[in-house]
N, C-alpha and C positions, 0 to 999 in steps of 0.2 A: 731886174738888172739895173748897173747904175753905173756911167761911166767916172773913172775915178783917174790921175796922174801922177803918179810916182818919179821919182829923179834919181837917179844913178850915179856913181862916179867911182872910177876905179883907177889906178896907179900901177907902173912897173916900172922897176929898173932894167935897164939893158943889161944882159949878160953872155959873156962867151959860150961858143958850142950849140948853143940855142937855136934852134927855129922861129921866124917872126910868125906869128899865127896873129893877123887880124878879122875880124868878123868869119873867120872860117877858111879865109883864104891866106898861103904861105906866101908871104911878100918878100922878095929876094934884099936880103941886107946883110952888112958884115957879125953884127950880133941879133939876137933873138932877146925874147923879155923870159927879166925872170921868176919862177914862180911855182908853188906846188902842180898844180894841171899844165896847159900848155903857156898859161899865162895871156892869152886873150886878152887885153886890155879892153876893149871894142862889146865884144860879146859878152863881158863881166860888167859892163857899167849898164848894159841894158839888161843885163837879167836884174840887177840890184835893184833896176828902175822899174818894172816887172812886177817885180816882189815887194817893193814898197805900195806901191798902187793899190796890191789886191792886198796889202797890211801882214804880207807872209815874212816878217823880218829882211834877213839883208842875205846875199852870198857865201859867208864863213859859217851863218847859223846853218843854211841846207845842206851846204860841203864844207864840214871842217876842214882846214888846212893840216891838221892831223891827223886823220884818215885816210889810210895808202888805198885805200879804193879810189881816190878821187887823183893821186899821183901821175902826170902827165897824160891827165884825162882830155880829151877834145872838147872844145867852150860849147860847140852846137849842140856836144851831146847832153850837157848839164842844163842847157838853156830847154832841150828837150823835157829833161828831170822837172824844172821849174814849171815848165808849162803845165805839166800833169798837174801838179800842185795850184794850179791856177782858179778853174771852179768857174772859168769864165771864158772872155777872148780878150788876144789886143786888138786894139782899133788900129793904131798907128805908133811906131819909135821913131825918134830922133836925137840921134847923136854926133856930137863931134869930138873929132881926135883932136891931141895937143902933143905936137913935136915939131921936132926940126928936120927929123929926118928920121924915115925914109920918103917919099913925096908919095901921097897915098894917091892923087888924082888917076893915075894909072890903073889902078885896082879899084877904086870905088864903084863902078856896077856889080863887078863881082860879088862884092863885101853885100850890098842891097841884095842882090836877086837871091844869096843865101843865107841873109839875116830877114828875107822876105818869106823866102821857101817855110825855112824853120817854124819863123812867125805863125804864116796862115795870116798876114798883117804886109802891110807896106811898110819897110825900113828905107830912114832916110839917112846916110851917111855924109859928112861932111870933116873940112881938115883945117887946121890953124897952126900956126908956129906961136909960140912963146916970146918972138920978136929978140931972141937970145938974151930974156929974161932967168933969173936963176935955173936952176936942177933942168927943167926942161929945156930952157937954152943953151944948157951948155952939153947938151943931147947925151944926158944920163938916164934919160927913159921916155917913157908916153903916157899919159893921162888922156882920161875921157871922160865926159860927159852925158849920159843919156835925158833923154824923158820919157815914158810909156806913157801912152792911156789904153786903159782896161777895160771892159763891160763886165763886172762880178756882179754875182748871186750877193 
C-alpha cells in the first residue's frame, strides 16, 4: 500500500426549484445547484479528488452525465459507487466551499460527520466567499475544492 493525494474541484450554477444538497446535507436557500444528480458541489469535488488519488480518472468518466441512471442521484451514494472502485482506503479529505451564500458555518458538522460516515475517513469541511469577485461573487453558483489521500494497492 502507498499513500497517494489527489485534488478535486467541482462547480455549479444555482438554479430554480432545486434543492441545496451539500456534503449530504439539505441547506435551506432560495435556489438549489444545478446539475444532472443532485448537483452536490461538496461531495463531487471530493469524489474527483478520490479518484484522482487512486488514478481512477475524474466524476463524468464513472457517471456520465448522460446516463439517466445517474439523474437526480444522491452525491453519497455515488461517492459510495466510487469508493468500491477504490482498492484501497482514505486517510483523510479536505475541502473548501466557495460562495457567497448560503453561510455554510451552520451546517458544517453535519456536512463532516456524513462525508466522515460515508468515508470510513475524517472529512474536513470548510467555507470562503469569492470576496464578491466575478460568477461566484455575484452569487451565480458554488465551487469547491477538495484533497484526498488514499492508501492504494
Amino acid at each position: 500500500m502507498s499513500a497517494r493525494v489527489g485534488i478535486g474541484y467541482d462547480v455549479h450554477p444555482f438554479a430554480e426549484g432545486r434543492r441545496l444538497v451539500l456534503g449530504g446535507v439539505e441547506v435551506p436557500h432560495e435556489r438549489g445547484l444545478g446539475g444532472h444528480s443532485d448537483a452536490d458541489v461538496l461531495t463531487h469535488a471530493i469524489i474527483d479528488a478520490i479518484l484522482g488519488a487512486a488514478g481512477l480518472g475524474d466524476l463524468g468518466t464513472l457517471f456520465p452525465p448522460d446516463e439517466e441512471q445517474w439523474r437526480d442521484a444522491h452525491s453519497l451514494d455515488l461517492l459510495t459507487v466510487a469508493l468500491g472502485n477504490l482498492g484501497g482506503r482514505v486517510l483523510n479529505v479536505d475541502a473548501t466551499l466557495i460562495c457567497e451564500a448560503p453561510r455554510i458555518g451552520p451546517h458544517r458538522v453535519e456536512m463532516e460527520r456524513l462525508l466522515s460516515e460515508a468515508l470510513s475517513a475524517r472529512a474536513s469541511v470548510k467555507a470562503t466567499t469569492n470576496e464578491g469577485i466575478g460568477w461566484i461573487g455575484r452569487g451565480e453558483g458554488i465551487a469547491c475544492v477538495a484533497v484526498a489521500m488514499v492508501d492504494v494497492d
